[in-house]
C-alpha positions, -999 to +999 in steps of 0.1 A: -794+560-695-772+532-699-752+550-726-749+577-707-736+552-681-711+539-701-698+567-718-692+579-681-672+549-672-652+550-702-644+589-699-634+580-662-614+555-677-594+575-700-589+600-675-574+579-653-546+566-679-533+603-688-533+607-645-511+575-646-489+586-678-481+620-665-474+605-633-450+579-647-434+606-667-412+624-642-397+592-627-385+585-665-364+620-662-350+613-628-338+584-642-315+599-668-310+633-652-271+641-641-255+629-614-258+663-587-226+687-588-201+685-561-195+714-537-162+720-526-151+710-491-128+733-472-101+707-456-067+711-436-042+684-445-011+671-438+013+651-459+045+655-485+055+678-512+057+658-542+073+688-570+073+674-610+094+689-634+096+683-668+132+678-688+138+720-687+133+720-650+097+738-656+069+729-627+041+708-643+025+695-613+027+695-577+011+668-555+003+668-519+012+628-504-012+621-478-031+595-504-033+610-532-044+644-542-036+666-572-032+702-563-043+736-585-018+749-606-023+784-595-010+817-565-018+795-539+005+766-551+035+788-559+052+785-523+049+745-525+071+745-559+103+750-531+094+727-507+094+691-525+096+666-500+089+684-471+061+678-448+037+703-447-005+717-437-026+732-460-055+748-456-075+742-488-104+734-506-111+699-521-133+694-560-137+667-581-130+671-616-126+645-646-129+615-616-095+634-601-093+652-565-081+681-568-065+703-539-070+744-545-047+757-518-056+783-497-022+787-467+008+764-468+024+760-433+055+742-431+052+712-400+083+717-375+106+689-369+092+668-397+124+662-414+120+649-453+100+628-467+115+592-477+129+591-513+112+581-539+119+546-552+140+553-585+153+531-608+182+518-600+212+533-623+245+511-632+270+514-608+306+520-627+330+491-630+357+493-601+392+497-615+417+468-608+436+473-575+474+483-582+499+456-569 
């Protein structure tokens, strides 16, 4: 009886450690699993046109100033390629990709009576050397 007993307690035991390991084992996964995907967020902002252009004049990016958000190259961005500094509302949808926001536009609308947006500080370029004053 008493080996009976103990072989009892010991497969009680046993049992109880695979419980505990399987158990344990999903926590391990969570831990390294990848982060969740993002979902888009449909927004309506408000800020500058900011239009850049490489050397040939060719559009390579467009940016919308309210912080910072970097729009989609695509249909919906073609009417903000003519309207550089100019305040405007979008209606758009907001991703994360490569740790960047990114702006897919949806309807540009340009904001009345909102003038231009304040100049980009440039570098300052040599002003010409004045020509002596005739006597």
């Amino acid at each position: 009886m008493k080996k009976i007993t103990a072989l009892f307690i010991c497969s009680l035991f046993i049992s109880a450690l695979v419980l505990a390991q399987d158990a344990a084992a999903p926590a391990a996964d969570t831990k390294t699993a990848a982060a969740p995907k993002l979902i888009p967020l449909e927004l309506r902002k408000t800020g500058y046109v900011n239009v850049i252009k490489d050397a040939s004049g060719k559009v390579t990016a467009i940016k919308l100033v309210v912080t910072s958000y970097d729009i989609e190259m695509d249909e919906g961005s073609k009417p903000l390629e003519e309207m550089d500094g100019q305040k405007v509302r979008v209606n758009c949808t907001l991703s994360h990709t490569g740790g960047k926001r990114i702006l897919t536009i949806k309807n540009v609308e340009p904001v009345a009576g909102s003038g231009v947006a304040p100049a980009a500080a440039a570098p300052a370029a040599a002003k010409p050397a004045a020509a002596p004053a005739a006597k």
